[in-house]
C-alpha angles and dihedrals in degrees: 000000000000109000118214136189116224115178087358095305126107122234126194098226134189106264108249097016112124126242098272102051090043083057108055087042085071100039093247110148116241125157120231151148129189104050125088124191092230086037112050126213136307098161092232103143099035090210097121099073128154136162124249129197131215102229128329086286096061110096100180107029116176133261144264170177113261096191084056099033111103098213106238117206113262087019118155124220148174136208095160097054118118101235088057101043079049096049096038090048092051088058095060097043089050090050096047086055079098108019099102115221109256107126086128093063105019109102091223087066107118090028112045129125098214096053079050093054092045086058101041098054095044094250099134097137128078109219092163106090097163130106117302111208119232145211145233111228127225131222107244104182131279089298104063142043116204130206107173089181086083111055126117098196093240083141091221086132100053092035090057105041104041096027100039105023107031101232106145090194106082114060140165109253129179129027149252110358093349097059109140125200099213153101123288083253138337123330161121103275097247101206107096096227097055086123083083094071093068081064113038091049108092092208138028113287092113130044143168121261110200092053089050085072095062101017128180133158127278101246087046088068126087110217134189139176110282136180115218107244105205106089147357108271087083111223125198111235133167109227111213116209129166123211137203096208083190099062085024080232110153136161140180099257102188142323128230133172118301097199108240109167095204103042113022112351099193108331140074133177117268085244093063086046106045103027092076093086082089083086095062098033114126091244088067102136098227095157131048108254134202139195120255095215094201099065100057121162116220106214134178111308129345085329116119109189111201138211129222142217131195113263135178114265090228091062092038085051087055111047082051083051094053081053098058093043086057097045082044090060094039096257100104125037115208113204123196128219114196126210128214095206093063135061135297081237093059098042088054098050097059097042087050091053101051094020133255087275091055093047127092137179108244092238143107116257085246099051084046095047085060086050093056105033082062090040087066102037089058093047082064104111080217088059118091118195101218115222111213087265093059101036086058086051097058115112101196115042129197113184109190109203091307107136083203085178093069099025108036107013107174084060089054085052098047090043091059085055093055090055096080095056092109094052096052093052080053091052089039084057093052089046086242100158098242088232088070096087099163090059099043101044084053079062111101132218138093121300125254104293100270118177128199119195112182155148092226131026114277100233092184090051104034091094093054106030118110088203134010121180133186127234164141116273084237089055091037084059096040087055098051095043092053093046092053073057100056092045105056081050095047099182093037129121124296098218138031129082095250095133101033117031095182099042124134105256114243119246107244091260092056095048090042092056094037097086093038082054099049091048091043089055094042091059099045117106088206115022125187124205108189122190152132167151094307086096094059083217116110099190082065092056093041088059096044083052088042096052089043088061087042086053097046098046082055097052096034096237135060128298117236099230123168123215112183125209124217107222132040093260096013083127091037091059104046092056079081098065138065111227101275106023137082090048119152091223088061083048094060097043095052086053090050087045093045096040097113102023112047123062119268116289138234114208116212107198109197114206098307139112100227082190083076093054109043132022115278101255087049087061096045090051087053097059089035085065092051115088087204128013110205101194114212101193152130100216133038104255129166100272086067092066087074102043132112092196125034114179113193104242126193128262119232100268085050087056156072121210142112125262132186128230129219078262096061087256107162103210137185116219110184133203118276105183129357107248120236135252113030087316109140133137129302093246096052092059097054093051092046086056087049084051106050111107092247091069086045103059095049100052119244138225127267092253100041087041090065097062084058086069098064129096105149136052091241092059087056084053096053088046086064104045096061100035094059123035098220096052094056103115092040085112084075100064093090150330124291136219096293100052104117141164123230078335096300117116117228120272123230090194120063133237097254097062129143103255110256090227083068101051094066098019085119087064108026132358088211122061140188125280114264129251121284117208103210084186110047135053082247138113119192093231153053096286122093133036114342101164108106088210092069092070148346099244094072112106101186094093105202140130132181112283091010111081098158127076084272103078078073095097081061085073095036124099092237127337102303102008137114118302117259118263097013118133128205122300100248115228135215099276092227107179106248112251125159113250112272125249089234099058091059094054110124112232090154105106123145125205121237100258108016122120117229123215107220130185121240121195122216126214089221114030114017083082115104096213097023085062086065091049105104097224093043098048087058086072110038105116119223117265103278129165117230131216141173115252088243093061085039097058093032090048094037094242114160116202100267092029109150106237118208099197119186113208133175088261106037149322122274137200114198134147118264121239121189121213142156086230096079131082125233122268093031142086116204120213126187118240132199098044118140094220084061118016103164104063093085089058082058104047146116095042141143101257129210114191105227095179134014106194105187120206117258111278102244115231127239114271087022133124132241 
C-alpha cells in the first residue's frame, strides 16, 4: 500500500484511490462537493484543494483537486496550508453569492452538507451584498419539494438520476450562472429511485415531501435500525419518529437510507422511502375492537361485514383466553393463519400457541410452491447468493421473467451498475483511474451482456439490455431449459426436444438468441442468473435454478443466481413448512371435511390480507367455517370486515423482530418509537392472552404454557433457534436487551435534542417519565451511547463537524466499504442438498391459441402496506388486462373494451388496455392493488375470453 504525509504525518493509503477518498478514510477532514463515494469524481465544485509538494524540499507546491488527484507513494501533501484554506473558503463565498439565507426556516437546516462545508472551510461571514438571482420551482410529484434557489451546481442530482440511475426526465438546463437542475416542464420525476435525491443533494434543493407535512429537525427525531418492509430485497433504513411524552402522541415522521455494503450501500427505492406513511393512515387499528353482532350487515353473497365497536384490552384478553381454555379441553379448536410481511417472532408465536398442525401459512398452495421451489434451488452447494456488491461485479446477466424494477428494486439498480463493467475493464486497459467517471463514461463500447426474458417489457432494463424479448412464461421456461442444455453439452445442437417432448416450442427469435446466449455465459468469468417469484409460475424458477447448476458444473464453481421474494419474510415463512403442506387451500378443506364433526373453530389471522392470497369467495367460505375470527393486524383490511375480535399489532418500526431476505439474511429491525394507543407486538398479545388468569387457572399444555416464559423479545427469538434447525444462529442477528457499552445503553435521540420540558411548556412545566425498552439496548432518549462509532446499530449518523448522511464514511471501513464493527450478516443454515430432478421437470406448456393470464407488479401499488401509504396511493393505476396490438386486432378488441375473462378460478371483467410491451398470447394484469385483491390469488391461469364489449364508436363532430 503507498504511504503518503499529509500535514507531516504518514498515512498507509489504498493503492489507485484519489486524494479525497484517501483523506476521509483516514478521518481526516476535507470539504467537498461533487464527489460522491457510489458516484466518482468530475471536479466540478473545486472545493476539495490541497497543496501538493513535489518532494520534502519543495516550500510552496502547487495546488490541486483532490477528487482528481491519484495518491503516489511518498507523496506530500497539505490540507492546513494557507493557500488552500484560502482557496477552499473562496469557493464557498463565491458560491454563497447566491445561496439566500434561509438556514432558520430551510428543512435541510441541522443536516445539511453545505452548512458542514461553511463551516469546514472558515467561511462564516457574508462580504457579497448585491442581487442573488432566483429561480422559479418546479412541482416534482408527491415525493419531492424543489427550491432551486438553493442550489450550488455541483451536478450531484443529475449525475445521480440519469447516470446512476438511468431516469431520462431531470436535466441540467441553462448555463453559467443560470444554469437550472429540472424537467423539461412540470411533472411527477419518473425514475423510481428519485427519493435519493433528498439525500444526495448537500443542500436543499430537494426535499421530501411527505416529511414536509409533519417536519422536525433532524436532531428532534429518535431513530433505530430498521429493515424496509416492502419487498424482499431487505434494505436497511432508519426510521425517524417524534414523540410528546406528555400526550404519549407519537407518529412515524420520514425514512432515509440506513448503509448496508452487502444489501443496500447508500441508496433505497422510492417505495421503501415513502411507503412508511401506512404507519400513520387513518385506518391505523390503535384499540381492540370488537363486533357488535346485532348490527350485521348483510352484504352481496355469503359475505357478513361487521361493525366494531372500542373494547378494553383486559375483557378482550379474556374472551381470547376462554378460547384457548376450550381449545385446551378439546371443545374448541384454534386454528392459526402466518404472515410473510411480519416477523419470524410473530409467526412462532402463533404456531407455538395453537401447534405446527394447526398453523398455516397464510398463503395459496401456488405462492407457497415458488417458496418453496426457491427454498430448494438455494439450498444447491453449486448456487451463490450475490450480495449488491457482487451483483454489480457480474460481467453476463440472464433475467427470467423477473420485472426486478417493480419486485425487487435495489437488483434492478445494481444490475444498471454492472452494466458498465465492460466499459471499466476498458478504462482499467487504458490506466484511466476508475474514480474518474466523467472520463470513463466518455469511454465507448457495449455494456456488460445483459439478457431480459419476459412476459411483459422491462421498463427499468430497456435502456441497458442487449437484448429484451418478449414471451410467454411456457416459452420463457422452454428457453431456459433448452439453454441449461446447451449448455451441459456445451458444443450440442441448438435446436430439436430431445430432452423435453412435451415442451413448449420456442418462437423463431428465441431459437435464433439461444445459442448467442449460451456462448455469451460460458465465457463469462461471473455470470449472473436473476429471477423470481414475480412470474407466479415455478417451473420458471425451477429452470432458472436448473440453467444456474448447468452453469456451474460447467465453471467448476457456483453460479451467482438471484431469486427474489415477494414480501418482507415470505422465505422466512416458508422455513416452517414442509413442500406441500400449510396451504390455505388445505385450511379451508379440512374445514369443509370437519364441519360437522369437529368443535367449533376459532380462526387467528396474523397480519395478512387473506383477500390477496385466494379468490374472494375462497376466503368467504373459509370464515364462513370459524365459529369465531380473532384479526391481528396494524391496518383495517378487509379481513377485518369479517372479525369478532381486531387487536391493534405494531408496525415494523414499533416493533422488534427478524426478518429474512430473498438471500436467506437474517436481519434485526428494532423498535424506533412505541406506537400509541394499546398497539404492541403479535406475540405479546398472545402471551398476554396465556397469561390472563383465566388460562392459568385452567392449566395449560406444554406447548401453549411456553409462551407463558417469555417477557422479552430475545427469549421469542431463543425459542426459535432451537425449535427449528434452521433457525439456530438467529440469536446472531443482532444484540438483546443486555448489550451495553461501558455499562450505558444506546440512545435513539441525539445529543443534540430540544429539551421535553419545552414541547408542552405552554400547558405544564412537569411532564411524564419516558419510556423505558425492556427489549432492546435501547433507551428512547438522549441518554446513553450516541456516537455512531460505538456501535453499528446506531442509526443517528453524525460527527463532529459532519451533521449530514454524509459523516457515514467516518464509520466505514474505507470509503465504501463495510461499516466498522459490523459482523457478518448470518444466513438461514439449510442443510445443502443438490436440486431435485424432479424440480427441473418441465409441466409449463401452452396451447396454440390459447391466451395466458399473467401477473404485472407495480412499483407503486402492487405493495400491501405501501397502498395505504397516502403519497403512494396518489399513483397506483385501475385494474386493467394488457394485451399486445397483434392479439387486439386479431381478437377485436378496441382500447377501453370491457374484457369478460373465464379462469379456472373464476371470471373476470376488466378494461383492455393495448400496448407494444406485452407479449403475444398473454394478457398481463396487474396484481396487489386495494381497488381489486384478489387478482393475484387468480393468477397465473390459462384465459378464455367469454364477451368483448367495445366501446361505442364516437361519431364524427361529436364529443368525447
Amino acid at each position: 500500500m503507498p504511504t503518503i504525509t499529509i500535514d507531516g504525518r504518514q498515512y498507509e493509503v489504498e493503492e489507485g484511490q484519489n486524494l479525497l477518498a484517501s483523506c476521509l478514510s483516514q478521518g481526516l477532514n476535507l470539504p467537498y462537493f461533487c464527489w460522491h463515494p457510489a458516484m466518482g469524481s468530475v471536479g466540478a465544485c473545486r472545493q476539495c484543494a490541497i497543496i501538493e509538494y513535489k518532494d520534502s524540499d519543495d516550500e510552496q507546491g502547487k495546488l490541486v483537486m483532490g477528487c482528481m488527484t491519484q495518491v503516489r507513494d511518498g507523496g506530500i501533501y497539505s490540507l492546513a496550508a494557507q493557500p488552500a484554506q484560502e482557496f477552499r473558503g473562496a469557493v464557498i463565498e463565491d458560491l454563497m453569492t447566491n445561496h439566500p439565507h434561509d438556514c432558520p426556516v430551510c428543512e435541510e437546516g441541522g443536516e445539511c452538507h453545505l452548512q458542514d462545508m461553511t463551516e469546514m472551510s472558515g467561511h462564516t461571514y457574508r462580504r457579497f451584498r448585491g442581487l442573488k438571482r432566483t429561480h422559479r420551482n418546479q412541482y416534482l410529484g408527491p415525493f419531492i419539494n424543489h427550491e432551486m434557489n438553493r442550489c450550488i451546481a455541483c451536478y450531484r442530482c443529475v449525475r445521480f438520476y440519469r447516470d446512476y440511475a438511468g431516469g431520462d426526465d431531470l436535466e441540467a438546463l441553462g448555463r453559467n450562472n443560470q444554469v437550472y437542475f429540472g424537467r423539461q416542464c412540470d411533472g411527477k420525476l419518473e425514475n423510481g429511485f428519485s427519493g435519493n435525491l433528498v439525500e444526495v443533494c448537500p443542500t436543499g434543493v430537494f426535499t421530501d415531501q411527505t416529511f414536509s407535512r409533519h417536519f422536525v429537525r433532524k436532531w428532534d427525531l429518535q431513530t433505530a435500525p430498521s429493515v424496509c418492509e416492502h419487498c424482499g430485497v431487505g434494505c436497511n433504513t432508519a426510521p425517524g419518529a417524534r414523540m410528546d411524552f406528555s400526550s404519549r402522541d407519537e407518529n412515524l415522521r420520514r425514512v432515509v437510507n440506513l448503509y448496508n455494503r452487502d444489501i443496500n450501500g447508500y441508496f433505497i427505492c422510492d417505495r421503501g422511502r415513502f411507503g412508511y406513511e401506512y404507519a400513520n393512515s387513518d385506518l391505523r387499528i390503535k384499540n381492540v375492537l370488537i363486533a357488535r353482532r346485532e348490527q350485521v350487515i348483510e352484504t352481496t353473497g355469503r359475505r357478513k361485514d361487521k361493525l366494531h365497536r372500542e373494547i378494553e384490552p383486559p375483557a378482550a384478553l379474556e374472551l381470547l383466553a376462554s378460547a384457548i381454555v376450550d381449545a385446551q379441553r378439546g371443545r374448541r379448536r384454534l386454528v392459526g393463519v402466518g404472515s410473510p410481511r411480519t416477523s419470524l417472532e410473530n409467526n412462532f408465536a402463533l404456531r407455538q400457541l395453537v401447534g405446527p398442525g394447526n398453523f398455516f401459512a397464510g398463503l395459496g398452495a401456488r405462492d407457497l410452491e415458488l417458496l418453496h421451489t426457491l427454498d430448494r434451488i438455494q439450498r444447491d452447494p453449486r448456487i451463490s447468493i450475490p450480495t449488491m456488491p457482487d451483483i454489480e461485479d457480474a460481467d453476463a446477466i440472464l433475467v427470467l421473467d423477473e420485472e426486478i424494477g417493480r419486485t425487487a428494486p435495489r437488483v434492478a439498480l445494481a444490475v444498471r451498475q454492472a452494466a458498465r463493467n465492460k466499459q471499466l475493464n476498458h478504462a482499467r486497459e487504458l490506466k484511466i483511474p476508475l474514480w474518474q467517471d466523467a472520463s470513463v463514461r466518455q469511454l465507448r463500447g457495449e455494456n456488460t451482456p445483459i439478457f431480459v426474458l419476459g412476459s411483459s417489457a422491462s421498463t427499468s432494463l430497456e435502456d441497458i439490455a442487449r437484448e429484451q424479448r418478449l414471451a410467454s412464461p411456457a416459452a420463457i421456461a422452454s428457453f431456459a431449459g433448452r439453454l441449461a442444455e446447451l449448455i451441459t453439452a456445451a458444443d450440442g445442437p441448438t435446436t430439436g426436444d430431445e430432452a423435453g417432448s412435451g415442451r413448449t416450442p420456442l418462437p423463431e427469435d428465441l431459437e435464433k438468441l439461444l445459442r448467442g446466449v449460451a456462448d455469451t455465459l460460458l465465457s463469462a468469468r461471473r455470470p449472473l442468473v436473476i429471477s423470481g417469484c414475480g412470474s407466479g409460475e415455478p417451473d420458471i424458477l425451477a429452470a432458472a435454478g436448473k440453467l444456474a447448476t448447468a452453469l456451474a458444473d460447467k465453471q467448476g464453481s457456483p453460479c451467482a443466481t438471484y431469486l427474489a421474494c415477494p414480501e418482507a419474510n415470505s422465505l422466512g415463512l416458508a422455513q416452517f413448512f414442509e413442500p406441500g403442506e400449510g396451504t390455505l387451500e388445505q385450511l379451508l378443506e379440512d374445514l369443509r371435511e370437519r364441519d360437522s364433526v369437529d368443535p367449533p373453530v376459532t380462526l387467528l389471522v396474523l397480519e395478512n390480507d387473506l383477500y390477496r392470497r385466494l379468490p374472494t369467495a375462497a376466503v368467504e367460505a373459509l370464515f364462513d367455517r370459524a365459529a369465531e375470527v380473532v384479526l391481528f393486524d396494524s391496518l383495517l383490511q378487509p379481513c377485518s370486515r369479517r372479525a369478532d375480535l381486531v387487536f391493534p399489532a405494531a408496525a415494523t418500526p414499533e416493533s422488534q423482530g427478524t426478518l429474512v431476505n430473498s438471500a436467506g439474511m437474517l436481519q434485526r429491525h428494532y423498535m424506533v418509537y412505541e406506537g400509541s394507543g394499546y398497539i404492541q407486538e403479535s406475540w405479546r398479545w398472545l402471551v398476554d392472552a396465556v397469561n390472563d388468569p383465566a388460562c392459568r387457572e385452567a392449566g395449560m399444555d406444554t406447548s401453549p404454557a411456553l409462551l407463558r416464559q417469555w417477557q422479552h423479545c430475545h427469549e421469542v427469538t431463543a425459542a426459535i433457534a432451537a425449535a427449528l434447525p434452521c433457525f439456530r444462529n438467529l440469536t446472531e442477528a443482532g444484540p438483546d436487551e443486555n448489550f451495553r457499552i461501558e455499562g450505558m445503553k444506546l440512545a435513539r435521540q441525539s445529543h443534540r435534542v430540544s429539551g421535553r420540558t419545552a414541547n408542552r411548556a405552554h400547558l405544564h412545566v412537569a411532564e411524564q417519565a419516558p419510556l423505558t425498552d425492556p427489549d432492546s439496548p435501547f433507551t428512547f432518549t438522549m441518554e446513553g451511547v450516541q456516537y455512531a462509532g460505538a456501535s453499528p446499530l446506531q442509526a443517528n449518523i453524525w460527527s463532529p463537524g459532519w451533521n449530514s448522511n454524509q459523516a457515514i464514511h467516518k464509520f466505514q471501513q474505507g470509503v465504501g466499504g463495510p461499516r466498522r464493527g459490523r459482523e457478518p450478516i448470518p444466513r438461514l443454515q439449510r442443510e445443502p442438498a443438490p436440486m431435485p430432478a424432479w424440480l427441473a421437470r418441465e409441466k409449463l406448456v401452452q396451447e396454440p391459441g390459447q391466451m395466458y393470464l399473467a401477473p404485472t407488479w407495480q412499483l407503486f401499488g402492487s405493495g400491501e402496506l405501501s397502498n395505504y401509504s397516502e403519497a403512494i396511493a396518489g399513483l397506483t393505476d385501475a385494474p386493467c388486462a394488457q394485451l399486445s396490438a397483434a392479439d387486439a386486432g386479431a381478437l377485436g378488441v378496441a382500447p377501453g373494451a370491457q374484457l369478460q375473462l373465464r379462469l379456472p378460478g373464476g371470471e373476470i371483467t376488466l378494461p383492455a388496455s393495448v400496448s407494444d410491451h406485452i407479449a403475444p398470447g398473454v394478457i398481463a394484469v396487474p396484481v396487489g392493488l386495494r381497488e381489486a385483491p384478489d387478482l393475484a390469488a387468480l393468477l397465473p391461469a390459462a384465459a378464455e375470453i367469454a364477451r368483448i364489449e367495445n366501446p361505442e364508436p364516437v361519431e364524427p363532430g361529436e364529443s368525447v
